[in-house]
N, C-alpha and C positions, 0 to 999 in steps of 0.2 A: 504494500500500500504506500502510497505517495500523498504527502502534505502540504501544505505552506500558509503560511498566514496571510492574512488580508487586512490592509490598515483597517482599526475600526472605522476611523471618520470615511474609508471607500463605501466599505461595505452595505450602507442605505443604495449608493448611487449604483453599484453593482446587482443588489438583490431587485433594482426596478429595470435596469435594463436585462435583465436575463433570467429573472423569477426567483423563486425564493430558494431552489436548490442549486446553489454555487456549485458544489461537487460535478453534478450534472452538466452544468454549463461549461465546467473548468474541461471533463473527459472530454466534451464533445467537441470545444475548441480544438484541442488537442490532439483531437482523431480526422477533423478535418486538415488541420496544418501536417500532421503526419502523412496523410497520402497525396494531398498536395504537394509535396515533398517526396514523394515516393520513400519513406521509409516505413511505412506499414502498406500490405496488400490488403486488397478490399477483405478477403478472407481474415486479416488478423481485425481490419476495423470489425467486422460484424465479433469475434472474439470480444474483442475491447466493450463494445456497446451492450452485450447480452444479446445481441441477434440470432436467430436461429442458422441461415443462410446468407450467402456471400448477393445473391439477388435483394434480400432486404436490405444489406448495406449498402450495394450500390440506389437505391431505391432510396435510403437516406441520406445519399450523399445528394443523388442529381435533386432530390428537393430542400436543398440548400446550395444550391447554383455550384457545385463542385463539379467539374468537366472530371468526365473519365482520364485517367493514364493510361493512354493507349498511342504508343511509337508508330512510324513510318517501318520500322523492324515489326513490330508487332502484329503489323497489316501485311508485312509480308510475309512473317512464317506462318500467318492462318491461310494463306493465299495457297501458299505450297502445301502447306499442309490437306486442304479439300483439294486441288490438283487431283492430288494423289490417289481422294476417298472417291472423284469425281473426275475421272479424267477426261470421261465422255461431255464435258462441261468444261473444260477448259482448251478449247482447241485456239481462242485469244479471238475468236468472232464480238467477243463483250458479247453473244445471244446465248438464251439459255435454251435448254427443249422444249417442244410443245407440249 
């Protein structure tokens, strides 16, 4: 567990812009600047949060305007990667089958 204090005299101004549970507001800063940051996977935010699945945390990120982490690499090994599953779909026509 992780702590830290909060000047008393913030604390009023803090508990009205973010509600009355600091802790809560503190994790979730935290887990947004974390994958912001690319140091936690959506997988460990849903961890961190109590999420069940890696779909609810991205589902909590994008409604709180956090863009997915997703590379020009990223888009190319899923690219190759269905190639592979679908090769009859990738002949580079950009058409798919009827």
């Amino acid at each position: 567990m992780v702590a830290f204090n909060i000047p008393p005299s913030l604390e009023p101004t803090l508990r009205r812009a973010f509600g009355d549970d600091l802790q809560r507001a503190a994790i979730e800063a935290l887990a947004i600047e974390a994958y912001r940051s690319a140091k936690l996977s959506v997988g460990e935010i849903a961890t961190l949060l109590g999420l069940e699945t890696s779909l609810q945390a991205q589902t909590w990120l994008a409604s709180r305007g956090v863009a997915m982490n997703y590379s020009l690499s990223d888009l190319e090994s899923d690219r190759a990667a269905l190639a592979k599953l679908f090769p009859d779909l990738s002949g580079g026509s950009g058409r798919t089958a009827p």
